[in-house]
C-alpha positions as CSV (number, residue, x, y, z in Angstrom):
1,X,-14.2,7.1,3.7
2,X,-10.7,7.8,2.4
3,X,-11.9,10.5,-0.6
4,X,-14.6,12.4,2.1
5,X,-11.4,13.5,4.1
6,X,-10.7,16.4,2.1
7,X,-14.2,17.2,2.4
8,X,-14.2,17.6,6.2
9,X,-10.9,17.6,7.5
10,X,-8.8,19.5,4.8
11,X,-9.4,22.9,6.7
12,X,-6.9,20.7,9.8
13,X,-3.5,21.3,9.9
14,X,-2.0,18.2,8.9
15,X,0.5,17.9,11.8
16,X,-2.1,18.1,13.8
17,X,-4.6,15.6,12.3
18,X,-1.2,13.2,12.1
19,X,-1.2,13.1,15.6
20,X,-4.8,13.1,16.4
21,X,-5.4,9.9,14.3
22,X,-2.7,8.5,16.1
23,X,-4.3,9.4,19.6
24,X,-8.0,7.6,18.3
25,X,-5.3,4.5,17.3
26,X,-4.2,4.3,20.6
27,X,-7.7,4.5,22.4
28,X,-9.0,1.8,19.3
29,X,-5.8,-0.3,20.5
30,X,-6.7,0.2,24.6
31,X,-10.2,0.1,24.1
32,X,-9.6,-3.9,22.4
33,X,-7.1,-4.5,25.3
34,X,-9.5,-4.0,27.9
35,X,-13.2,-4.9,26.6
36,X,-14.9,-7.8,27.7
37,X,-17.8,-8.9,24.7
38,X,-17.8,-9.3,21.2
39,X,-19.3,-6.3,20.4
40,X,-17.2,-3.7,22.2
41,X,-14.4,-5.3,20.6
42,X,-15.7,-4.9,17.0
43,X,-16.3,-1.4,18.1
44,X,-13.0,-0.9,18.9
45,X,-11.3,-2.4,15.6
46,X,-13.8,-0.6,13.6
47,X,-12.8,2.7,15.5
48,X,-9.2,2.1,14.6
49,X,-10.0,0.9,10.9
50,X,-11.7,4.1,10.7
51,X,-8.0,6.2,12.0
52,X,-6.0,4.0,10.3
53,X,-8.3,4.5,6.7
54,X,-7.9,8.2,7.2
55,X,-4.1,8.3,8.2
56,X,-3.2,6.5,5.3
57,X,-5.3,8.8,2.9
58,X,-2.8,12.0,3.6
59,X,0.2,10.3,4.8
60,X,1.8,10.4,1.3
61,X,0.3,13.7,0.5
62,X,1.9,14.6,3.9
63,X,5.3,13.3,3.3
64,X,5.3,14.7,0.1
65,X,4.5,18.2,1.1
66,X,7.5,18.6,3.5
67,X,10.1,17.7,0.7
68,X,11.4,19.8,-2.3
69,X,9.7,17.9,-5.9
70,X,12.8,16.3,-6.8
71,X,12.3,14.1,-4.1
72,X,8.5,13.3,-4.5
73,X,9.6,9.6,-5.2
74,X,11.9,9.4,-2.0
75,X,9.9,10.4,0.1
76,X,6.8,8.1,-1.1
77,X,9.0,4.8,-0.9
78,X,10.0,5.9,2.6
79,X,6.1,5.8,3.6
80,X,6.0,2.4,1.5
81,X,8.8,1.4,3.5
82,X,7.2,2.2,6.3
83,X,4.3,0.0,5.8
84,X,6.6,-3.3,4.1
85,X,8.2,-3.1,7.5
86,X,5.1,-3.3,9.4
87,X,3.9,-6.2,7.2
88,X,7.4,-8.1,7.5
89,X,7.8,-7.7,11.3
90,X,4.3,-6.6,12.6
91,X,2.4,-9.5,11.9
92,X,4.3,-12.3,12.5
93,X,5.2,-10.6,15.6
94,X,1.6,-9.5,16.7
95,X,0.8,-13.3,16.4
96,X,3.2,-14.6,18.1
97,X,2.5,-12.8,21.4
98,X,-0.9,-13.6,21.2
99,X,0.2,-17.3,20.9
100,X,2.3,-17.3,24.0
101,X,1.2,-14.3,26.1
102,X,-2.7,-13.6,24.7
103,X,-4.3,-11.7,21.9
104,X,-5.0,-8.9,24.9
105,X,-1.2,-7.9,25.1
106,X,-0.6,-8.2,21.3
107,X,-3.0,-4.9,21.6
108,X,-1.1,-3.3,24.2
109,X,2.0,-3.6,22.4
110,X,0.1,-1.2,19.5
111,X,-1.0,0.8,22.4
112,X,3.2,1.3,23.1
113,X,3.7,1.9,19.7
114,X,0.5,4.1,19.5
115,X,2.6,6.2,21.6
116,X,6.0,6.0,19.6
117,X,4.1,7.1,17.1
118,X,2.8,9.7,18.4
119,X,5.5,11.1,20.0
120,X,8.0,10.5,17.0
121,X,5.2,12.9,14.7
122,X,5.6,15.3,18.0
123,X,9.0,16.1,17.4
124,X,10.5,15.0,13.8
125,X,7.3,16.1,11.4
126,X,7.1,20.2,10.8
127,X,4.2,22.1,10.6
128,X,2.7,22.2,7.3
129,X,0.5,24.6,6.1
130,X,-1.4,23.0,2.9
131,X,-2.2,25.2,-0.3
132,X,-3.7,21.8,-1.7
133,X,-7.3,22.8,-2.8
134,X,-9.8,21.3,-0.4
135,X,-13.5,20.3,-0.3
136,X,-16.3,19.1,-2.5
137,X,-14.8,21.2,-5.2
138,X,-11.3,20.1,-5.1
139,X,-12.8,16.5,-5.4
140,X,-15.2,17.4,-8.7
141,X,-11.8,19.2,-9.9
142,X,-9.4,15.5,-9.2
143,X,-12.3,13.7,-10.9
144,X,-12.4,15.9,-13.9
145,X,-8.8,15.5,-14.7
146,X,-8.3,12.3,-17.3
147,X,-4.7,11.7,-16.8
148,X,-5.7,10.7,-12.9
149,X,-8.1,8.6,-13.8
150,X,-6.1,6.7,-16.3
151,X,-3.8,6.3,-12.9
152,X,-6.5,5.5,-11.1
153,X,-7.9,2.7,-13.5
154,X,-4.6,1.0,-13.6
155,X,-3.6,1.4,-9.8
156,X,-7.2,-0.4,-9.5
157,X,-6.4,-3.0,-12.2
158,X,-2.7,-3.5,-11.1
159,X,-3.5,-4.2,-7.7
160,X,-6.3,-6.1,-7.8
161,X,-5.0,-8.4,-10.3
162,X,-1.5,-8.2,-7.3
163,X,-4.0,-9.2,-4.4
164,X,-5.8,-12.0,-6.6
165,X,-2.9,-13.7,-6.7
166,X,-0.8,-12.8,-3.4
167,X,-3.6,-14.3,-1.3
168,X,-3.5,-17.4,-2.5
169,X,0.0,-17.5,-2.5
170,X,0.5,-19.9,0.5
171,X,-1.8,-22.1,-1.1
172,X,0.7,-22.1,-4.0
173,X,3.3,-22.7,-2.2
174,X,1.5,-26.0,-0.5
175,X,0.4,-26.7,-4.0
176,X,4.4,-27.3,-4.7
177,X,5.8,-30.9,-4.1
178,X,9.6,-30.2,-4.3
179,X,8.9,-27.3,-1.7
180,X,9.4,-28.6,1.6
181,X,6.5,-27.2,3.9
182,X,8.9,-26.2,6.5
183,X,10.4,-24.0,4.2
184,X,6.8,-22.2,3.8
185,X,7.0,-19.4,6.2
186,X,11.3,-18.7,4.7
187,X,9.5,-17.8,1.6
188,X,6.9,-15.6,2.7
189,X,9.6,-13.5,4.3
190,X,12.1,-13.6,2.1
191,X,9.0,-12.1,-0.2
192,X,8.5,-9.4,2.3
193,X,11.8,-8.3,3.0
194,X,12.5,-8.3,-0.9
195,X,9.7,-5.9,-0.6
196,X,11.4,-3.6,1.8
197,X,14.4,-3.8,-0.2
198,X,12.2,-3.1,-3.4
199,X,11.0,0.5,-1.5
200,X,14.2,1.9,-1.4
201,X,15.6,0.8,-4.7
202,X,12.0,2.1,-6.5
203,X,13.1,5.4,-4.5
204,X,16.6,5.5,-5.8
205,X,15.2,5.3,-9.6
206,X,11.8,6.8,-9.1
207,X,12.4,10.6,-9.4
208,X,14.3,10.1,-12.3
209,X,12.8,7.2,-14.0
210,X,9.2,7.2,-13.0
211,X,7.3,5.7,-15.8
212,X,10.0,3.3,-16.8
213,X,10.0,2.1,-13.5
214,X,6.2,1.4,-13.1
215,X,6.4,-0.1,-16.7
216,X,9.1,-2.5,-16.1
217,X,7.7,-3.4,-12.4
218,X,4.6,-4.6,-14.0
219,X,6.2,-6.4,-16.9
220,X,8.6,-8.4,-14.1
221,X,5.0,-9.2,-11.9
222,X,3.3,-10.1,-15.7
223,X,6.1,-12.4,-16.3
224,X,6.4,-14.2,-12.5
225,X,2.9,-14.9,-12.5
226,X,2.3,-16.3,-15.5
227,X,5.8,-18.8,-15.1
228,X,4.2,-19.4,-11.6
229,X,1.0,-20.1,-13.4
230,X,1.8,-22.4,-16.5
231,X,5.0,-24.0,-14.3
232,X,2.9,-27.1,-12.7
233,X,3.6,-28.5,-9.3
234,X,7.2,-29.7,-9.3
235,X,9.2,-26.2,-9.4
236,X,12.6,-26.3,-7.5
237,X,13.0,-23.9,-3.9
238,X,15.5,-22.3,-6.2
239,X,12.9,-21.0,-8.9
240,X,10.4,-20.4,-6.4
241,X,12.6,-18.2,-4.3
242,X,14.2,-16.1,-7.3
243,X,10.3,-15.6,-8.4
244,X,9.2,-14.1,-5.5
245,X,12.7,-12.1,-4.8
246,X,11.3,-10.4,-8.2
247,X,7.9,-10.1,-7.3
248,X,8.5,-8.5,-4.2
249,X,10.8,-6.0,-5.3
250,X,8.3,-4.9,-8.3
251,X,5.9,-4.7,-6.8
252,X,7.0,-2.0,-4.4
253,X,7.6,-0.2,-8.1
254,X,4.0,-0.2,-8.7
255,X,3.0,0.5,-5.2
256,X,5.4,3.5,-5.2
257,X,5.5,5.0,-8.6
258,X,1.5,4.5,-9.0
259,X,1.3,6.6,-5.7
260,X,4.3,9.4,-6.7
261,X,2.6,9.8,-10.4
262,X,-0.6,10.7,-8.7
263,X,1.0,13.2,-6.4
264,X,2.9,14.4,-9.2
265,X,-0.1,15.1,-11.3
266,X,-2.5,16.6,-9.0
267,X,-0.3,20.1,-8.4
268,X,-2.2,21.8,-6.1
269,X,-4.9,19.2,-5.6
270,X,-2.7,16.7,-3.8
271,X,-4.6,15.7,-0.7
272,X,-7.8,15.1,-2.2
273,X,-6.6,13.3,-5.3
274,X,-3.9,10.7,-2.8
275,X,-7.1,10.2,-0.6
276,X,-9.1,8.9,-4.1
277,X,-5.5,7.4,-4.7
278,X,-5.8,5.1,-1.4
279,X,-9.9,4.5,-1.8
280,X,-9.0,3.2,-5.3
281,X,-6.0,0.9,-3.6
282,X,-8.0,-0.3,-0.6
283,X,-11.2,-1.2,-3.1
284,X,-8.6,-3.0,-5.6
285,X,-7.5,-5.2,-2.1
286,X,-10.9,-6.6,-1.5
287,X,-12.0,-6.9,-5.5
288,X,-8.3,-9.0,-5.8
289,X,-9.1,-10.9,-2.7
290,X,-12.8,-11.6,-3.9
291,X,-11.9,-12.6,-7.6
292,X,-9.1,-14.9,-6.2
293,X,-11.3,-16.8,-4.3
294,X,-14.2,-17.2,-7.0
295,X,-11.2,-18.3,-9.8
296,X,-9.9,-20.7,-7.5
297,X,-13.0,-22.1,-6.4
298,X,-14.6,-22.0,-10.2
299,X,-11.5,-22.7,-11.8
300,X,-7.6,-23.9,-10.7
301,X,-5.0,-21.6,-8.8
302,X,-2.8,-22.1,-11.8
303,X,-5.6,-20.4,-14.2
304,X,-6.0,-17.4,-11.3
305,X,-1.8,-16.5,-11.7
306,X,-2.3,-16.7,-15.5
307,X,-5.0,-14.4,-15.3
308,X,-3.6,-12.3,-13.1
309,X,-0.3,-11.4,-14.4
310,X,-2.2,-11.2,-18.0
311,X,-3.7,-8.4,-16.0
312,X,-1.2,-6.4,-14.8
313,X,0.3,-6.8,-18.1
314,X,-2.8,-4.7,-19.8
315,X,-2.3,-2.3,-17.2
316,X,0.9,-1.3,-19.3
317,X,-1.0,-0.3,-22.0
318,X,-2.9,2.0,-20.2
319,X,0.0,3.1,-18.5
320,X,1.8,3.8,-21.6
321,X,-0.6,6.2,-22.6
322,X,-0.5,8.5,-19.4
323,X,1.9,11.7,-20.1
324,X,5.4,11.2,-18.2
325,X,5.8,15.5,-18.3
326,X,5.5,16.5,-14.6
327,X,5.3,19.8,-13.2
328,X,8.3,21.0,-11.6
329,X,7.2,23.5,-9.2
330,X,6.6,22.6,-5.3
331,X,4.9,25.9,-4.1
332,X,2.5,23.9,-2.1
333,X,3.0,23.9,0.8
334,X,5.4,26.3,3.2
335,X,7.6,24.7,6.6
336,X,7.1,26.1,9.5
């Protein structure tokens, strides 16, 4: 649904969708506190899903739109930052209260922060008044443009090839005999918060250094995987620990810069083309996860990181081919 919400809701002022996607997250997170059968709570997830889909859609666009251009790159790894943080504390977090205090509460506690939310866009996020282009015809005009679609193509071959390997990534890491499986869960965070970490380097560079930093991001993520791939079963914690320090810190360079090129690109089309942005991301998530799974059924794990960083390694070439001049001017949007 991500690339119909210029279509309908691009005539909304976006501080004011902001906070009522937040208010149909907080219902979604009461409504799956409080229901009592399957269905109602499937209801209430796919309610959220639906919220959360469209708030990520113009959330960059958003964040963009309040800053001058030089800091297009800023203020997307801030949003990325944003959502490593939720992913380092947020889910391990989440699951622990529903272990000791029941999935119900773990719900409530998004409800609270529902309301965090909501209150924080209240009084920290301006008014915006969007000159993007909006509708069916700003869409036909994003999908007309070649340069975003080379973008496109390699966000979509990039992250898929990311996701292919990421989820199987605990089955790696139980796949390694000099790994000690209490050290399992270490790794997985020290992954994560190299993530976080990655965000706000990637947004120290990226304004300056854009395509060099998406380039050499997916040249570090070619070369981990494939070592991961062709190293066997007997790597040292010390090798696997660097390996995924570098993998999470890159990839927050293609994450970011992929995003920032986009918005750099479209101009005046900026919603429309960062919600076809986030449709292409979110399909490359469930193509990685699904190719994973039939590689390492059909074939080994160590053949699926191969392949994997062989892929974001073509995604280079097609990256190298996308123009690095940017348009300066930021007439977007005026603050209110």
């Amino acid at each position: 649904m991500h690339f119909l919400l210029p279509c309908f809701l691009g005539n909304v002022a976006k501080k004011r969708l902001l906070l009522l996607l937040t208010v149909i997250l907080l219902m979604s997170n009461i409504m799956a506190a409080t229901v009592n059968t399957y269905t109602a709570l499937l209801g209430a997830r796919i309610l959220g899903a639906l919220a959360h889909g469209a708030f990520w859609a113009m959330i960059g666009a958003a964040a963009v739109a309040i800053v001058p251009a030089r800091y297009i790159g800023v203020a997307t790894s801030i949003v990325f930052g944003g959502v490593s943080a939720a992913s380092v504390f947020g889910v391990p977090v989440s699951n622990y209260i529903g272990l000791h205090f029941g999935w119900r509460q773990a719900f409530w506690l998004m409800a609270v922060l529902s309301i965090v939310a909501f209150v924080g866009i209240t009084v920290l996020v301006p008014q915006i008044t969007s000159k993007s282009a909006i509708g069916v015809d700003a869409l036909k005009n994003v999908l007309k443009s070649s340069t975003l679609w080379k973008l496109y193509i390699a966000t979509l071959l990039a992250v898929t090839a990311h996701f292919a390997a990421f989820t199987y990534i605990e089955l790696w890491l139980h796949s390694q005999s000099l790994l000690s499986k209490a050290f399992i869960p270490a790794a997985l965070f020290v992954y994560g918060f190299a993530g976080l970490a990655g965000n706000f380097l990637t947004g120290m560079l990226i304004d300056k250094y854009l395509k060099v930093t998406v380039v050499l991001s997916a040249l570090l993520i070619c070369a981990v995987l494939i070592f991961l791939g062709r190293s066997g079963p007997s790597l040292t914690a010390t090798l696997i620990f660097t390996a995924l320090v570098i993998w999470g810190v890159a990839i927050s360079g293609i994450f970011v810069g992929f995003q920032t090129w986009v918005l750099r690109m479209a101009e005046d089309k900026m919603f429309p083309a960062s919600a076809i942005y986030v449709s292409f991301f979110n399909i490359a998530i469930g193509i990685g996860a699904s190719v994973g799974a039939w590689m390492v059924s059909s074939f080994s794990l160590p053949l699926l990181y191969v392949v994997a960083g062989t892929a974001i390694g073509l995604s280079v070439l097609l990256v190298s081919v996308i123009p690095a001049g940017l348009n300066a001017k930021h007439s977007r949007v005026e603050i209110v």
